[in-house]
C-alpha positions as a Markdown table, in Angstrom:
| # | Residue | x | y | z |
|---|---|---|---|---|
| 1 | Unk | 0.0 | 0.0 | 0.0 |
| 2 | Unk | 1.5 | 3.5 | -0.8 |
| 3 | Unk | -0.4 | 6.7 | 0.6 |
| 4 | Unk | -0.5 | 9.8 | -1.0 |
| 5 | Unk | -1.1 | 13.4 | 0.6 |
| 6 | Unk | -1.9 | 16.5 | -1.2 |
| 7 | Unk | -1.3 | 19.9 | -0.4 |
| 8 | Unk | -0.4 | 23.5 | -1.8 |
| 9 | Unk | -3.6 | 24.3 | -4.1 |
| 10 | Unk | -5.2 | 27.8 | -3.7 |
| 11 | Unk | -7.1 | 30.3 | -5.9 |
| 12 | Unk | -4.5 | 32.6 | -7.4 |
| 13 | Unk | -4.9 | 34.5 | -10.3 |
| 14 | Unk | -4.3 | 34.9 | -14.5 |
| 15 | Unk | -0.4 | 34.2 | -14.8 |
| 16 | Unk | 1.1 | 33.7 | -11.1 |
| 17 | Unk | 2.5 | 30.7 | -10.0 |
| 18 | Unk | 1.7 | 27.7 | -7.3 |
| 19 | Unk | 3.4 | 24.9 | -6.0 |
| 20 | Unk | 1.8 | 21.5 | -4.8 |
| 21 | Unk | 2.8 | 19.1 | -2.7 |
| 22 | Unk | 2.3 | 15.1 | -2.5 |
| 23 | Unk | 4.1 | 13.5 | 0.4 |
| 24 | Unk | 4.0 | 9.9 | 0.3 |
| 25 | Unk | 4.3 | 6.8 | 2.7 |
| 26 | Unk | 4.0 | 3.0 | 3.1 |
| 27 | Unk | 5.7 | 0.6 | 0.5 |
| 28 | Unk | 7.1 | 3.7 | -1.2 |
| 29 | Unk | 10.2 | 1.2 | -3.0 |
| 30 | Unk | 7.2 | -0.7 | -4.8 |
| 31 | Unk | 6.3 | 2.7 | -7.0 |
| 32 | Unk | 8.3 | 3.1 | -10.3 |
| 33 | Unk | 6.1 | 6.2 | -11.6 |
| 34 | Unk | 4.7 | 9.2 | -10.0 |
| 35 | Unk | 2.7 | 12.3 | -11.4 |
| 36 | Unk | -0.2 | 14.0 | -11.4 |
| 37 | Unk | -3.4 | 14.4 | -13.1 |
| 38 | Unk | -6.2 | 16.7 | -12.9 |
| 39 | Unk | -9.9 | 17.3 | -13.8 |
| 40 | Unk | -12.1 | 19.7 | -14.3 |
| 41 | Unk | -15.8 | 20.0 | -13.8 |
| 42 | Unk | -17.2 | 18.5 | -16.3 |
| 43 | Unk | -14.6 | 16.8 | -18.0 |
| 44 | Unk | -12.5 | 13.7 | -18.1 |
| 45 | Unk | -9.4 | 13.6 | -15.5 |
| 46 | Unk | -6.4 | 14.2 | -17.9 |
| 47 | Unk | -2.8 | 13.8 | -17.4 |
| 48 | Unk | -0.6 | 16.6 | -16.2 |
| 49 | Unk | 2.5 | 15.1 | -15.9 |
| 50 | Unk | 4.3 | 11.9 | -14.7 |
| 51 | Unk | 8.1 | 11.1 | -13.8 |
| 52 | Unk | 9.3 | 7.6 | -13.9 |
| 53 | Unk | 12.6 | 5.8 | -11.5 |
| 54 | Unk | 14.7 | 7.7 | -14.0 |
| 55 | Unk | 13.8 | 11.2 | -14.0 |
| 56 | Unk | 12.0 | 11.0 | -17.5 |
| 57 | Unk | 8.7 | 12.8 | -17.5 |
| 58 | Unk | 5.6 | 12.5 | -20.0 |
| 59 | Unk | 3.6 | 16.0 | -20.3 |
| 60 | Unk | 0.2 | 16.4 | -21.1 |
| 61 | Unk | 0.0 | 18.7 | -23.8 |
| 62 | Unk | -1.8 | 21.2 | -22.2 |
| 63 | Unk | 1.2 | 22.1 | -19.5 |
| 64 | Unk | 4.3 | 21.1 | -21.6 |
| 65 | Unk | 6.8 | 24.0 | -20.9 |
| 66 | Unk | 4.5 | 25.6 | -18.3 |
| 67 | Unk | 4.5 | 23.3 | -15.1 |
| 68 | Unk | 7.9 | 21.1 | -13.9 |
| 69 | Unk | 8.1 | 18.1 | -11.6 |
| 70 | Unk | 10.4 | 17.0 | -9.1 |
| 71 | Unk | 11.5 | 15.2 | -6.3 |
| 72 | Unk | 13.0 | 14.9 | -2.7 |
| 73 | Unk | 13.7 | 11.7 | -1.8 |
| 74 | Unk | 14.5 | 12.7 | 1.6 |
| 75 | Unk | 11.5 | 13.9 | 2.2 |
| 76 | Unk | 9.5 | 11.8 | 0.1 |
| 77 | Unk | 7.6 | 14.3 | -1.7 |
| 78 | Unk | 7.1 | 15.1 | -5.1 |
| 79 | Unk | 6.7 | 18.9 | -6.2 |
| 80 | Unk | 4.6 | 20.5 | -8.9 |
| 81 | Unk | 5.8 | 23.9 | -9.8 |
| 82 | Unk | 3.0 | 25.5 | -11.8 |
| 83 | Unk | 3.7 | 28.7 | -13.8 |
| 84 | Unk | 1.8 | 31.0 | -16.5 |
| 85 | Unk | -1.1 | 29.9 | -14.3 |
| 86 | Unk | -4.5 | 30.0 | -17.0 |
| 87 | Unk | -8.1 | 29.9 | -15.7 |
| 88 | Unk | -8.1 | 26.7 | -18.1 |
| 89 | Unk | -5.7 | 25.3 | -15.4 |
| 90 | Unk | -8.6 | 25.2 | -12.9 |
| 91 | Unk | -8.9 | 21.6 | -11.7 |
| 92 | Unk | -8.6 | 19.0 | -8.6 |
| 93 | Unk | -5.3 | 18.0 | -9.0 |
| 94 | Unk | -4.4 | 14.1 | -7.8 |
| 95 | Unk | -1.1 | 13.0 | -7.1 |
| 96 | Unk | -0.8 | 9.3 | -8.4 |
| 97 | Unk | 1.8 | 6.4 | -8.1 |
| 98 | Unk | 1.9 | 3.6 | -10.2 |
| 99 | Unk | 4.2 | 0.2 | -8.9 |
| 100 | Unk | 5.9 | -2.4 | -11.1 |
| 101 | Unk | 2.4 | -4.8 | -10.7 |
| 102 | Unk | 0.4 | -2.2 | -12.1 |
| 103 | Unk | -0.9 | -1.5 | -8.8 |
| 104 | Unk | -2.3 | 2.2 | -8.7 |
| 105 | Unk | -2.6 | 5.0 | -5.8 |
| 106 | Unk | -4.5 | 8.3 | -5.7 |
| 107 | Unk | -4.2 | 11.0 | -3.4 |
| 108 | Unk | -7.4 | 12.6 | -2.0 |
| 109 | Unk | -7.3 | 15.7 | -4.5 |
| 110 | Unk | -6.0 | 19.6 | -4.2 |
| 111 | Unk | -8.3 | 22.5 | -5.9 |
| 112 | Unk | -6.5 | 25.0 | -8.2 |
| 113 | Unk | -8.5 | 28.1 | -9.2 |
| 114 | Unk | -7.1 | 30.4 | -11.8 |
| 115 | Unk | -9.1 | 33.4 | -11.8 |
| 116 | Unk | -9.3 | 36.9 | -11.6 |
């Protein structure tokens, strides 16, 4: 079992920047790819981002070039540094984790509002 937290999501507006969080515990050497997705009312939950063992990350077209992702193993939490912020951005954002059986964990959610 992995656990996954979120934190960091906020209303902010038309071109600033936000940061979220995911911390993660439990059988964290089981997970071999980590990201985040998001969805918006309305619509299907798309991908935002995710990073596998390696450090190679797959983008969702929407956020290529905008958003980066990293990690800190020590603290066993995985950033999402968000910039160019749109009001298409808006969305619950879920940390996810994906082990080598194809196994799948999802954090509880963060809101992001983009607006003026």
């Amino acid at each position: 079992q992995v656990q996954l937290v979120e934190s960091g999501g906020g209303l902010v507006q038309p071109g600033e920047s936000l940061r979220l969080s995911c911390v993660s515990s439990g059988n964290i050497g089981a997970v071999w790819l980590m990201g985040w997705y998001r969805q918006a009312p309305g619509k299907q939950r798309e991908l935002v981002g995710l990073r596998d063992a390696e450090g190679a990350i797959r983008w969702g077209d929407s956020v290529k070039d905008r958003f980066t992702i990293s990690r800190d193993h020590a603290k066993n939490t995985m950033y999402l540094q968000m910039s160019g912020l749109k009001p298409e951005d808006t969305a619950t954002y879920y940390c996810v984790a994906f082990t080598r059986r194809q196994e799948q964990y999802w954090g509880q959610g963060t809101q992001v509002t983009v607006s003026s």
